[in-house]
N, C-alpha and C positions, 0 to 999 in steps of 0.2 A: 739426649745424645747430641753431643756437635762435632762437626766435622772441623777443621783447622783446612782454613783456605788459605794460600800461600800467594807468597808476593816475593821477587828477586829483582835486585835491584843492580847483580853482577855484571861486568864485562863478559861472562862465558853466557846469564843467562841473556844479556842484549843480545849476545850472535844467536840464540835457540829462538826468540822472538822475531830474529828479524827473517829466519827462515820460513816461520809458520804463513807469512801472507804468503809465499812463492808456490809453497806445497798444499795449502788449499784452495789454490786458485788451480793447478794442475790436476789436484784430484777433481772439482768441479768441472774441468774440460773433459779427461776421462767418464767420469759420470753423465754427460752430455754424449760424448763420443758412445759410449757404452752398447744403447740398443742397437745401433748400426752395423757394432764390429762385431757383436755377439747375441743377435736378434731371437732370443730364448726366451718364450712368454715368462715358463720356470723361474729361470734367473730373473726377470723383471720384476716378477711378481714378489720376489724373496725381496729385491731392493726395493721396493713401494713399501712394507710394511717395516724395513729397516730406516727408510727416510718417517717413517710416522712416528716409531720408537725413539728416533732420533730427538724427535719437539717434545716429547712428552720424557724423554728422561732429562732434557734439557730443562724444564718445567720442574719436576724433582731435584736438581743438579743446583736449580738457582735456590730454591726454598732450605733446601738440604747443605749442599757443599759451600753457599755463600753464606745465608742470618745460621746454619748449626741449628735447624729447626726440622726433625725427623717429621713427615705427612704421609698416613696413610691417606689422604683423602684422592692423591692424583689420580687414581681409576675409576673414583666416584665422579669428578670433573671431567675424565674420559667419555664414562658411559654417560652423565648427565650431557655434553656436547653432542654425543652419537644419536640419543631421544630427541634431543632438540632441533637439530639436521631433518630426523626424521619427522617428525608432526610439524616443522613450517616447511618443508620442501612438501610433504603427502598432504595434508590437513591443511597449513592457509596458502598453498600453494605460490609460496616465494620462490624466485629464481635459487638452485646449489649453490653457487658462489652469494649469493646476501644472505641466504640459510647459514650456512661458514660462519660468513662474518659474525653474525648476531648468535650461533651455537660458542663460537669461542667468549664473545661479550659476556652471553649469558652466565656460561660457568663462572667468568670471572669478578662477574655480580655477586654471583651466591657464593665464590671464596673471601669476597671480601664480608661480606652476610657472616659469613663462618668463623672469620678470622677475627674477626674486631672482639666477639668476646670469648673466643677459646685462647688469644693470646695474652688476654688479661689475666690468667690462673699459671700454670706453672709449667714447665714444659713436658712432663711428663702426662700431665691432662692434655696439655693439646695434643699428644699422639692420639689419645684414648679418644679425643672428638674428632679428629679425623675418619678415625678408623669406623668409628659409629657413625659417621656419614657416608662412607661408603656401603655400611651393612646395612643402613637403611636406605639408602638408594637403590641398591637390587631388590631388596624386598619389594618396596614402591613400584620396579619394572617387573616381578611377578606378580603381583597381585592389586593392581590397579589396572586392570583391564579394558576397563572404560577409555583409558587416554592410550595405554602402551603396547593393547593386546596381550598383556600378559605374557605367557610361556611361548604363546603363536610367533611373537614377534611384528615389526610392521616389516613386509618383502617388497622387494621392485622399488627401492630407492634408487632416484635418479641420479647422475653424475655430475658433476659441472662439464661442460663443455666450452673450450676455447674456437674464437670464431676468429679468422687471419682474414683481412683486406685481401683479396683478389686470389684467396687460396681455399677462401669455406671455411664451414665449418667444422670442428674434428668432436666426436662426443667421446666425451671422459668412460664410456664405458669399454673404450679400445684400451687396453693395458699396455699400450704403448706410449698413447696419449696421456692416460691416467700419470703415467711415469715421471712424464713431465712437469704435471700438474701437482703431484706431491714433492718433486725435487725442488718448484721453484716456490712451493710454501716452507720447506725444510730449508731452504736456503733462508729466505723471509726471517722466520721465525730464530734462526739460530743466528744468523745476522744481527737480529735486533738486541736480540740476549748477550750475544757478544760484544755490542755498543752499551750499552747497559753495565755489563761488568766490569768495563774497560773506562767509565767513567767516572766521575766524582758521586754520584750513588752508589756504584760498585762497592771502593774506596768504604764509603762509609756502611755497607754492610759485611765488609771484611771486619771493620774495627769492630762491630758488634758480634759479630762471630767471636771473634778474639776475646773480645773484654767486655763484657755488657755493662758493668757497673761503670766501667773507666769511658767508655763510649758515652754514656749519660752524662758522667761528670764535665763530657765537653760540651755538656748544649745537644746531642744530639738527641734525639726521640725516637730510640728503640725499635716499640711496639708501632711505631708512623711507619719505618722503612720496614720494618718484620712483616706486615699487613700488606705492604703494596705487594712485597714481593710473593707473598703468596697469592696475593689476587693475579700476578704476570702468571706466574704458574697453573692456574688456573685457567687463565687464557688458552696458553699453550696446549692444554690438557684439551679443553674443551675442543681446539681445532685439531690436534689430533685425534679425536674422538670421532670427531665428522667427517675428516679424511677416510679415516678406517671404513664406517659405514658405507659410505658413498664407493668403496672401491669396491667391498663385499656385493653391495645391496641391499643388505639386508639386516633389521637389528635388532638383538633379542635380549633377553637377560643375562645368557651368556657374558655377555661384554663387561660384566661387574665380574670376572671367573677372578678366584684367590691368585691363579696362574698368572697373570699379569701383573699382579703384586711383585708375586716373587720376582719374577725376567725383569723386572723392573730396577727394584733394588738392587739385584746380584750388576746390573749393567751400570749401576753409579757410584756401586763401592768397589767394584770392581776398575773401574775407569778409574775412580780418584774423585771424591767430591771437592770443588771447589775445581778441579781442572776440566772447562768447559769443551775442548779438542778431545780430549782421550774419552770422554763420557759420549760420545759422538760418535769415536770410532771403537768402543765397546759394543754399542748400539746395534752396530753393523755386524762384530764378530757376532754377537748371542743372538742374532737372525741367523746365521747361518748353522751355527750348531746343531740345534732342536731338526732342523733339515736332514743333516748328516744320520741324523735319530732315526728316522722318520721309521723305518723298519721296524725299529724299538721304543717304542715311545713311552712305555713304562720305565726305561733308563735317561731320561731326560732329566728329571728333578736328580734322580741318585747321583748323576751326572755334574750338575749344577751345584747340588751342595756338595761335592768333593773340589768342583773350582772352585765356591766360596771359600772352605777350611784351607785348603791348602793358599789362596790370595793372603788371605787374613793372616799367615805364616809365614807367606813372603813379600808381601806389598804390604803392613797393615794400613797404610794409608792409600791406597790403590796403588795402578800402576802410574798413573799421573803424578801422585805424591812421590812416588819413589824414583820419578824420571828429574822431579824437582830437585831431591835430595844428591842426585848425582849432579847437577848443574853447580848446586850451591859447592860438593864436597870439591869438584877440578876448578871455582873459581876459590877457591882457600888455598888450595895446592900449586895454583897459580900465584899466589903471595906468596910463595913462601920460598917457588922458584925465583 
């Protein structure tokens, strides 16, 4: 499967670019302003797991909507970051914040482990090892007991905590605190991915989304930027993984659930693959939905696959492809005036 990542190079789409810095610098001050003006644990706690969905569909969004390389593996890289948080923060008893670090490293160790020889086969294999990486990583966290606890889980995962010159220090288990500490990793993280797309590696895994043979034929190496990109992703996964845990506390098998699969994909074909803003603020709307459910929770999925069907009706390229497509059609219509 590939996604068709998009490039404009219009007078109409320069003015749509030159707005996006203004308006996500504004929504980052609102999001800063936010617990102050509407200090709702509720509400915070919806936006912390939206800021986490946020890197990890980002993660998806680069692998997926830039090389056109479908991975079930991102929730395997999730849970594998969330185990790994937990046995060096509990087990060799490393600070949260170097846990992190080394829980996103690790994932993206073992995507690039993963990646070097499932992308040498065809692309339809590499979903099938993907996916077989995730099914055996939950297995591995039910029934290797010895390292994972099994079904028990490991509980009382510590938090990172932020320590302020002449203010103290604040422990990440206040979900206020927490809030910030995931805003300013989702910041991190979706920042870099946006430097990243926005440059001449970006550039050249568009042309291979595009045209794989035509892309080789220029000297480029494929399978070299296909691989990195899924080890970045992997990254992302795994620090999203370790966010999640560390805000719960606690990590258990659960964390491999199909359920995240799904929320996962509907929030990057739904956004638009390849459109790294709307996959972002997809993110945020399909945190709040399943909320709305909450009464009805057996109506969530039903729910979700009637937005899929009906997207795929009316955006088939998400909403981000179809916000392109309007950019491109008023700069045509602009010529013509």
């Amino acid at each position: 499967m590939s996604a068709t990542a998009r490039t404009s190079v219009s007078p109409v789409g320069g003015s749509f670019a030159r707005l996006t810095g203004p308006l996500v610098i504004l929504s980052l001050v609102a999001l800063i302003l936010l617990p102050s003006i509407w200090p709702s644990s509720y509400v915070i706690n919806i936006l912390i797991l939206a800021f986490i969905f946020g890197i990890l569909a980002t993660g998806l969004n680069l692998i997926f909507g830039y090389t056109g390389l479908l991975s079930f593996g991102q929730i395997g890289f999730f849970g594998l970051g969330a185990y790994l948080y937990a046995l060096l923060t509990m087990d060799a008893g490393l600070s949260p914040w170097f846990a992190m670090l080394l829980a996103g490293v690790g994932a993206g160790f073992v995507a690039l482990l993963l990646g070097y020889p499932a992308l040498r086969v065809s692309r339809a294999s590499f979903v099938i090892v993907t996916l077989s990486f995730t099914l055996l990583a939950a297995l591995l966290a039910r029934n290797w007991v010895e390292v994972t606890r099994g079904p028990m889980g490991i509980p009382k995962l510590p938090a990172p905590s932020v320590d302020l010159p002449g203010l103290g220090e604040f422990s990440g288990h206040d979900p206020r605190v927490f809030y910030f500490i995931a805003l300013g990793m989702a910041v991190v993280c979706i920042g870099v991915t946006y430097l990243l797309v926005n440059s001449p590696v970006g550039r050249v895994l568009r042309a291979v989304n595009l045209n794989e043979p035509l892309a080789a034929s220029q000297g480029i190496s494929p399978k070299k930027y296909q691989i990195a990109a899924f080890s970045i992703a992997g990254i992302l996964s795994g620090v999203a993984g370790s966010l999640h845990v560390a805000h719960l506390g606690i990590v258990d098998p659960s964390i491999f659930d199909p359920y995240y699969s799904e929320m996962l994909l509907i929030i990057v074909i739904i956004g638009g693959p390849g459109s790294l803003w709307m996959v972002v603020i997809s993110s945020f709307v399909f945190m709040v939905i399943p909320e709305l459910l909450r009464m009805a929770p057996e109506l969530r999925m039903v729910l979700f696959g009637f937005i899929l069907v009906l997207a795929a009706m009316l955006f088939p390229t998400g909403v981000g492809g179809y916000l392109e497509d309007r950019k491109v059609a008023l700069w045509r219509r602009s010529l013509r005036s």
